[in-house]
ZAMARGU-4260 file (C-alpha; in steps of 0.2 Angstrom, whole numbers, plus 5000, padded with zeros to 4 digits):
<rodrens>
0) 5508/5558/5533 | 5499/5540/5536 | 5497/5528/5521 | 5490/5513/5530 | 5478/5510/5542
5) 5472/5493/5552 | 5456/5490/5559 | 5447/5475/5567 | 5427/5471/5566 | 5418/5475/5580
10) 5414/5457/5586 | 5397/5450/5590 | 5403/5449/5610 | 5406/5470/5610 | 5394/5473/5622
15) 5404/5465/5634 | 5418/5477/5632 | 5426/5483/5648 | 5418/5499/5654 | 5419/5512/5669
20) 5403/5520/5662 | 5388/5507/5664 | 5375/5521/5666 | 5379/5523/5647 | 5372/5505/5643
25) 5380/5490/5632 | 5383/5496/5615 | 5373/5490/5601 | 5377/5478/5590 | 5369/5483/5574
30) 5373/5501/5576 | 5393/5499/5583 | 5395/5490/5564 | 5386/5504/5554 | 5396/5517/5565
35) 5412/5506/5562 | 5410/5506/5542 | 5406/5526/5542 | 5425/5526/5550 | 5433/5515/5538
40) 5423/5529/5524 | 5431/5542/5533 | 5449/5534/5532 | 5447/5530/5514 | 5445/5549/5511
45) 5461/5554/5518 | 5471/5546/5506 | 5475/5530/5516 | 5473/5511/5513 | 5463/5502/5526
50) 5467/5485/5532 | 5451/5478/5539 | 5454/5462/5550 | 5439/5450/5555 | 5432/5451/5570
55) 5435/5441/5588 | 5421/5435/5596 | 5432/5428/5611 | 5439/5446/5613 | 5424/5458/5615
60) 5437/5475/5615 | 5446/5468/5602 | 5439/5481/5588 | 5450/5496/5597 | 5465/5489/5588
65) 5476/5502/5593 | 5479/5495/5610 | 5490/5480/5604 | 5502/5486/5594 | 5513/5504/5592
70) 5519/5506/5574 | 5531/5519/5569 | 5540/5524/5550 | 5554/5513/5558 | 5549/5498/5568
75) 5534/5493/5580 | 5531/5484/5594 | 5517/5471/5598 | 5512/5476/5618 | 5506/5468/5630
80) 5491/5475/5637 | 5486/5479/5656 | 5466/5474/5654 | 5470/5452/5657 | 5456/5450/5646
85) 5464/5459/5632 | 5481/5451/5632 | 5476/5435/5621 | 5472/5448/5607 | 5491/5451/5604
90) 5494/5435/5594 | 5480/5439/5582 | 5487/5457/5576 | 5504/5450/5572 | 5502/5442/5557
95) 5494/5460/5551 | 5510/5469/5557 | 5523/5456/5547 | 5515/5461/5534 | 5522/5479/5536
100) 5539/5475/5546 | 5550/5460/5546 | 5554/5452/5560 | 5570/5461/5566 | 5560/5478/5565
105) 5547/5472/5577 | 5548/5472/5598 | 5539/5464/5610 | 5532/5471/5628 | 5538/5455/5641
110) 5528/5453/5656 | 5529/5460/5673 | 5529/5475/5659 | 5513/5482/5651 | 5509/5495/5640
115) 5493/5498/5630 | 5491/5509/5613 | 5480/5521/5620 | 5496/5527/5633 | 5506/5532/5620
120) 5506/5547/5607 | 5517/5552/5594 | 5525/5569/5590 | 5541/5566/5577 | 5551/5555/5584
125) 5545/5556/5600 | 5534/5544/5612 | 5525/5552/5626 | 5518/5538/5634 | 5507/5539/5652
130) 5510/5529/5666 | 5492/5520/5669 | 5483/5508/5677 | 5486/5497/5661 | 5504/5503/5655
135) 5517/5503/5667 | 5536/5509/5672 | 5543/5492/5667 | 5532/5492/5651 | 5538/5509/5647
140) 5557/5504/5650 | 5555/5491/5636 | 5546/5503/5625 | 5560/5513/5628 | 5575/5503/5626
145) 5568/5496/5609 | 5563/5509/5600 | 5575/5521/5607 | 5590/5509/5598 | 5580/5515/5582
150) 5584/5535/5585 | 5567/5538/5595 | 5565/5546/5610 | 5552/5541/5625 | 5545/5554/5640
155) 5536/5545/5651 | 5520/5555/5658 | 5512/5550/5673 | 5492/5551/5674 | 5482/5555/5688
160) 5464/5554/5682 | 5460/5545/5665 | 5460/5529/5656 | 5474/5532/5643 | 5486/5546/5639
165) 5476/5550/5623 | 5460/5550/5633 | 5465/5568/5636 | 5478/5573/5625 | 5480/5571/5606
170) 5491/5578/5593 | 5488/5585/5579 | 5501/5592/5570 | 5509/5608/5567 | 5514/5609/5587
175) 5496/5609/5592 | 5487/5598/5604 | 5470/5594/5611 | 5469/5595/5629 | 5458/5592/5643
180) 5457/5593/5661 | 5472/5584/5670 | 5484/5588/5652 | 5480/5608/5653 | 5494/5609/5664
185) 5505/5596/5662 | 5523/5604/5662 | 5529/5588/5647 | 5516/5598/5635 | 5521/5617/5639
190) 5530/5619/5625 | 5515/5616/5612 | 5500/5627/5607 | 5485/5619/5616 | 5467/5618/5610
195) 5457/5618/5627 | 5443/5605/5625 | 5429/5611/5639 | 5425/5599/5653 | 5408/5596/5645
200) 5416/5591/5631 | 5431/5580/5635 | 5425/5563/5627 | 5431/5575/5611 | 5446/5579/5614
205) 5452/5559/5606 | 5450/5565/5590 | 5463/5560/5575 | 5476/5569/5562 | 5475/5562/5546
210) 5487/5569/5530 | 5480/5588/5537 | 5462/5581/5542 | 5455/5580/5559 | 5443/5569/5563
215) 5432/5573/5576 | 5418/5562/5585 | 5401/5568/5582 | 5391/5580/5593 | 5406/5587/5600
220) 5403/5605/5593 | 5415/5615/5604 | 5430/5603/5599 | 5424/5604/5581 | 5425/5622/5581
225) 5441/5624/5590 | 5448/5612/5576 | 5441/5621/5563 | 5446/5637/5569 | 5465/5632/5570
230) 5465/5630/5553 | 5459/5612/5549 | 5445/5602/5540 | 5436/5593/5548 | 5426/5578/5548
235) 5414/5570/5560 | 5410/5552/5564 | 5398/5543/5577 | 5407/5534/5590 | 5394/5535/5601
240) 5393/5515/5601 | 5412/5513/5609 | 5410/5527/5620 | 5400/5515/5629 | 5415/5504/5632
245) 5428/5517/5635 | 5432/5520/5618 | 5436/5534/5604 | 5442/5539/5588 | 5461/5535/5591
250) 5455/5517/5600 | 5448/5509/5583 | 5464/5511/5571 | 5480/5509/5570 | 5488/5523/5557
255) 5507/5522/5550 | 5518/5526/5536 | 5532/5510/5535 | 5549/5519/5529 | 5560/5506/5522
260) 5576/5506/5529 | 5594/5500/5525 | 5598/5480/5534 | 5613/5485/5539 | 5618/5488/5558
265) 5627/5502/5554 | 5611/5508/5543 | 5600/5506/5556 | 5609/5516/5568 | 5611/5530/5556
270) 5595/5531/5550 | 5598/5530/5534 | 5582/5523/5524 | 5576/5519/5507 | 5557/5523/5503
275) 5541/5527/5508 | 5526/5512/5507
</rodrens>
């Protein structure tokens, strides 16, 4: 189950954003903000609080929040992005984080490493994380040996096609996953139960599990009956908007529960903890 969420304002610049879809056009403005609130709304109504940050004008993809940071119950880690143009936005989300995790609980991806948010996905105690164009072997080996010395384990997954791991492949609980194209057959998946997204469809397939709801992007009415049918509820937002930029549900939050955790070393490496906040 999530308690907190963290979001950042779309900025005034997000037309800018990085994209490998110009024949979409440049998002606009106005509308990427009224689509951005109707997400926050659809947080809200999963039982979570949601941190919303101001915006960056210097940092035009800085609203899909979920590529700076991973946070987990135990620890996170800040990354350190593979887009250049991204990887001042680091420094801004950290004060956001502290107020989650002190400071021993939280890592840091060193360059030559890299690793973006959007690479890694969740399932228990496990990272699957893709092997990118923006997240790479050496960024993965940090991830790995950091959280790994808090009881998680890390499978790396390499990508052949897609932007990020979760462009194609989202978990969503009860050993169920959304998958698309490249991920139908990727051998690290075989052991869960998949929910094939169609081709025509596979912008859908980033959708989001929250506390038993999926959150799905609008217009996607394949994936939303797929969801629905494996046992779900469902609701649907416009990300339209961030499409445009080469972003999706997952992109534009950052979702955690913070387990409180025993300082001692010995604590730490038995995983004992406290609390839940």
């Amino acid at each position: 189950m999530f308690r907190h969420t963290i979001v950042r304002t779309p900025c005034s610049k997000v037309c800018d954003g990085i994209t490998s879809a110009p024949e979409l056009g440049k998002p606009v403005y106005e509308l990427a903000l009224e689509q951005h609130a109707k997400y926050i709304e659809a947080l809200k109504s999963t039982g979570v609080d949601v941190m919303v940050l101001p915006a960056l004008d210097e940092y035009p993809d800085s609203c899909f929040v979920e590529d700076v940071a991973v946070l987990a119950e135990r620890c996170a880690i800040i990354t350190n992005p593979g887009a250049g143009t991204r990887t001042g936005e680091t420094e801004f989300i950290i004060p956001a984080i502290k107020e989650f995790y002190s400071d021993e609980c939280i890592g840091y991806i060193k360059a030559p490493g890299t690793l973006e948010g959007g690479d890694v996905m969740k399932v228990g105690d496990t990272f699957y994380v893709g092997v990118s164009a923006r997240t790479n072997e050496e960024g993965i080996r940090q991830f790995a040996e950091f959280f790994g010395s808090y009881g998680y384990e890390v499978k790396a997954v390499p990508l052949e096609k897609v932007l990020h791991l979760k462009t194609g492949v989202n978990y969503i609980e009860n050993n169920k996953m959304l998958v698309s194209g490249e991920f139908i057959d990727k051998p690290e998946f075989a052991d869960y139960e998949k929910i094939i997204v169609p081709e025509e469809e596979a912008y859908g397939a980033n959708c989001i599990w929250m506390n038993g709801t999926v959150i799905v992007p609008l217009g996607y009415d394949a994936v939303k009956a797929a969801v629905e049918k494996a046992g779900y509820p469902v609701i649907t937002v416009d990300t339209s908007e961030f499409r445009k930029i080469d972003g999706g549900l997952s992109c534009l939050s950052l979702r955690f529960q913070r387990l409180q955790k025993l300082q001692s070393k010995r604590d730490r490496l038995s995983g004992l903890f406290l609390c839940v906040f």
